[in-house]
N, C-alpha and C positions, 0 to 999 in steps of 0.2 A: 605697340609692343609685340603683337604676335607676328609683325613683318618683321622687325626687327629681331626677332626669336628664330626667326627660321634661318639664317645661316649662322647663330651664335648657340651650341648645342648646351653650354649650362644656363642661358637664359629662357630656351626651348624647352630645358625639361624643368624649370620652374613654374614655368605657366600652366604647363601639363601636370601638373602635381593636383589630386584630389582636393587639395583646399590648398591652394597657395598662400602664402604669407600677404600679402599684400591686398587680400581681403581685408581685414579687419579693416584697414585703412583707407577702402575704397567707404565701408558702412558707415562710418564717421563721417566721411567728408558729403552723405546725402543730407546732413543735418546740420552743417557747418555755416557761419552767423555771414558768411559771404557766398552773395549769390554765381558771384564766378567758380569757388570750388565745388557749388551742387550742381554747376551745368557740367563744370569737369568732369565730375563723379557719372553724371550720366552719359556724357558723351564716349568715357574708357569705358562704361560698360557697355556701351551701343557697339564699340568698336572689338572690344575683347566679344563679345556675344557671335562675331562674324568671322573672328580670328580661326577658332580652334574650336571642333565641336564637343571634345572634353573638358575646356574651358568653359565654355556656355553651361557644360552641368554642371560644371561646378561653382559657376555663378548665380545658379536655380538653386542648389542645392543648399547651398549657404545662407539664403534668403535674402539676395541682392533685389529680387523680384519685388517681394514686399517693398523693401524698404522706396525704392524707385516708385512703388504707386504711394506710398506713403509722404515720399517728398514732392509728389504731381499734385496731392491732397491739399496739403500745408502751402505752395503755391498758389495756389486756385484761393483755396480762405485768403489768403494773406493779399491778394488782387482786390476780391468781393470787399475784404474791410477797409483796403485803400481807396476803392471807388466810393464804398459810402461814407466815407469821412470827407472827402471831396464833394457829395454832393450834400450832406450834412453842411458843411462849413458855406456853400453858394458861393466861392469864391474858385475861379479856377485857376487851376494850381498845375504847373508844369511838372509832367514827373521826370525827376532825376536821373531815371535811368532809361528812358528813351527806349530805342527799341530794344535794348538789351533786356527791357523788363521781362520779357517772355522767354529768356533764352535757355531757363532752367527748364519749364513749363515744354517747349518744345524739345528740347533733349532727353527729357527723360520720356515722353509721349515715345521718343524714336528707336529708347534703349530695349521699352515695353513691347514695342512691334517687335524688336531682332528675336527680342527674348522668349517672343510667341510665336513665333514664322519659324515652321520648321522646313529652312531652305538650302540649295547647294548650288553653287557655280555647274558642278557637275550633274545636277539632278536631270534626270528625263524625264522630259515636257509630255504628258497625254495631251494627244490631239484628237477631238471626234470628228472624222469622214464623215 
């Protein structure tokens, strides 16, 4: 979104708006009953977090941060109780979703770094002589 924001000036100055509209809908979709829209959810915010750095606060500020360790939390339970029902049951049992299983669990792991790395393409590197 924030490449595509940068040469479309009403989409540029939506992003940049102190709480843009499309929060709300990004905090829904960390808790949504499909595991493809809470990897989505984390990977726009992985991606908005490195866009624009008025963006990023205003992705902190709104408490997309929370909620992202929140659905890293509810991932992680939700692994622990499928392994022990798996090993409860002595019957092994192929998971469904393959390597996708992790895909939330790593995207939001990725959004939590942008979210905490305070970085710049431009920033100047200290070097100790």
């Amino acid at each position: 979104m924030a490449s595509l924001a940068f040469l479309h000036e009403p989409t540029r100055a939506l992003l940049a708006e102190p709480n843009p509209p499309f929060l709300a809908y990004l905090h829904k979709a960390f808790s949504h009953p499909s595991y493809g829209v809470r990897a989505a959810a984390c990977q726009l915010t992985r991606a908005l977090s490195r866009g624009i750095s008025i963006l990023r606060t205003s992705l902190i500020d709104s408490g997309v941060g929370e909620e992202i360790i929140q659905t890293l939390k509810r991932e992680v339970a939700l692994h622990k109780r499928r392994e022990a029902e798996m090993d409860a049951s002595k019957i092994p049992q192929e998971d469904d979703a393959g390597d996708r299983a992790y895909t939330v669990e790593v995207a939001a792991t990725a959004a939590i770094c942008n979210l905490i790395t305070d970085f710049s393409p431009l920033q100047a590197v200290s070097r100790s002589v």
